[in-house]
ZAMARGU-4260 file (C-alpha; in steps of 0.2 Angstrom, whole numbers, plus 5000, padded with zeros to 4 digits):
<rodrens>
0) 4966/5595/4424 | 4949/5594/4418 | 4954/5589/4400 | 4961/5571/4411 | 4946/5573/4423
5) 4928/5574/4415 | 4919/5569/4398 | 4920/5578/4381 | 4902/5581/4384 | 4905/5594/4400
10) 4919/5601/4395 | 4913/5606/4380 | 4928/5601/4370 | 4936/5585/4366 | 4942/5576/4380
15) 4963/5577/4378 | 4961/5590/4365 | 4975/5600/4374 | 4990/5587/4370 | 4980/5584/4353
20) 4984/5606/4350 | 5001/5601/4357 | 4999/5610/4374 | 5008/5603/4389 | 4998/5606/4404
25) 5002/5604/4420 | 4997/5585/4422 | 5010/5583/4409 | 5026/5594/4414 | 5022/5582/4433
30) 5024/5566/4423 | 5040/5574/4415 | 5048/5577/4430 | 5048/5558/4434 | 5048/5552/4414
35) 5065/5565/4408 | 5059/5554/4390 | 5042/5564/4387 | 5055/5580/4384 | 5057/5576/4365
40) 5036/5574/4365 | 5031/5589/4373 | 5045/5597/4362 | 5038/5591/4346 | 5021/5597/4355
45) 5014/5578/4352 | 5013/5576/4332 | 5020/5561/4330 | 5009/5545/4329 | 5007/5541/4349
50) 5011/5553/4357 | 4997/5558/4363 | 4994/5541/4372 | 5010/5541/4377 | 5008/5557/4385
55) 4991/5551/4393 | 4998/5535/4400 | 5012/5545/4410 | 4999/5557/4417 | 4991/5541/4425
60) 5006/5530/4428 | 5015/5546/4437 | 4999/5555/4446 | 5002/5570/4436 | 4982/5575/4441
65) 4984/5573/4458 | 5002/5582/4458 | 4992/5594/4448 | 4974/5596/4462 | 4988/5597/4475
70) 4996/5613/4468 | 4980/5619/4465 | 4973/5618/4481 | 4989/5624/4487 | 4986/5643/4479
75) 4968/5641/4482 | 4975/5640/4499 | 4985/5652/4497 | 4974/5665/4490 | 4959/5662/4503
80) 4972/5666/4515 | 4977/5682/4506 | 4958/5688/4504 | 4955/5687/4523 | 4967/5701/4526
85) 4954/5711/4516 | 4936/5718/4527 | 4924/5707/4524 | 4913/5714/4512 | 4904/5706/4493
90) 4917/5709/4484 | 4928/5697/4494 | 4916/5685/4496 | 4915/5685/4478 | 4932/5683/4476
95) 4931/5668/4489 | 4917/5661/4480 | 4928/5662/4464 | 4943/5655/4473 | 4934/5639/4479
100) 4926/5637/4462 | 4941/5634/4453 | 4942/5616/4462 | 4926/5610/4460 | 4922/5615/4443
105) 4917/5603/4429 | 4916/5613/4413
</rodrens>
């Protein structure tokens, strides 16, 4: 999510440089569910001229980063729920604090 969501300068990488390695992220596999003609792009893992934009413009055009905070929040969710049937002690709050990070990070 964050390679669609910040700058190449808090990420620390190149902005997009997951597609440009050929990886397809969750953003992407959302915008394939409603683009079926993506499949041959994430199969040849974006290395033809183009695909990569063509890869980004389905994100946008199909919410594949909102699909994607949604699921996200969803196990976030999920996990928070699992730790409170733990005692509470540091080690879960820890783990809470982890949990909850992992939506607001920027880097």
């Amino acid at each position: 999510m964050l390679d669609y969501t910040t700058t190449a300068e808090l990420l620390g990488k190149p902005a997009g440089a997951d597609l440009k390695l050929g990886l397809a992220t969750a953003p992407v596999l959302f915008a394939w569910k409603e683009m079926p003609e993506l499949g041959p792009l994430i199969g040849r893992k974006f290395s033809q001229p183009g695909d990569v934009e063509l890869a980004k413009k389905a994100v946008d055009d199909h919410n594949g980063v909102g699909k994607t905070r949604e699921l996200a929040e969803k196990y976030c969710s999920d996990a928070l729920a699992n730790l409170r049937c733990l005692p509470e002690s540091d080690a879960r709050s820890a783990l809470e604090f982890l949990t909850n990070s992992v939506l607001t990070r920027n880097k």
